[in-house]
C-alpha positions as CSV (number, residue, x, y, z in Angstrom):
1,X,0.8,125.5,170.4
2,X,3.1,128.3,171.6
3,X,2.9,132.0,170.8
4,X,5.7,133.6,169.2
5,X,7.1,137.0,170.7
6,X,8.3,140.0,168.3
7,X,12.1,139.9,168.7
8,X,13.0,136.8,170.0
9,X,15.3,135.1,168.2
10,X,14.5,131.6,166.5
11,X,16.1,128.4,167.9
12,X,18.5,127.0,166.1
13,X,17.6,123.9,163.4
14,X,18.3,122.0,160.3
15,X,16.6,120.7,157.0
16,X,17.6,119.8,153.8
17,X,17.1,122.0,151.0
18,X,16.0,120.6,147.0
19,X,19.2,119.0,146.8
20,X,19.6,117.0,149.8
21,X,22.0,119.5,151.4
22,X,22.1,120.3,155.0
23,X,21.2,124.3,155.8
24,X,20.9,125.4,159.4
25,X,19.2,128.6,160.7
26,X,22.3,129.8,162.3
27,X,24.0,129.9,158.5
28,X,22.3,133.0,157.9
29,X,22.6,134.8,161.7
30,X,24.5,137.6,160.2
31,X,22.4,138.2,157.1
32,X,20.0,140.9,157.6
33,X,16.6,138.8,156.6
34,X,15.8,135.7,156.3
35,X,12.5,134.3,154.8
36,X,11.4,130.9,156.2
37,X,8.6,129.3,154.2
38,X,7.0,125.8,155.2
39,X,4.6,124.4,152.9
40,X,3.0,121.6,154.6
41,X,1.2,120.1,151.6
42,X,4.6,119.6,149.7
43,X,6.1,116.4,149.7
């Protein structure tokens, strides 16, 4: 597995959220934080 540097910016993806909808990383690039949370043991 890779390490991850403090300030570098993330690549670019896409999942769907609860509803099925499309949201990419690059929706929120001019929002000043953004929490990503990945649960693996949810299905």
């Amino acid at each position: 597995m890779s390490s991850i540097s403090l300030n570098t910016p993330a690549p670019d993806f896409t999942l769907s959220d609860f509803s099925g909808k499309a949201v990419s990383l690059s929706d929120f690039r001019e929002k000043a934080n953004v929490v990503l949370v990945m649960n693996r043991g949810f299905l």
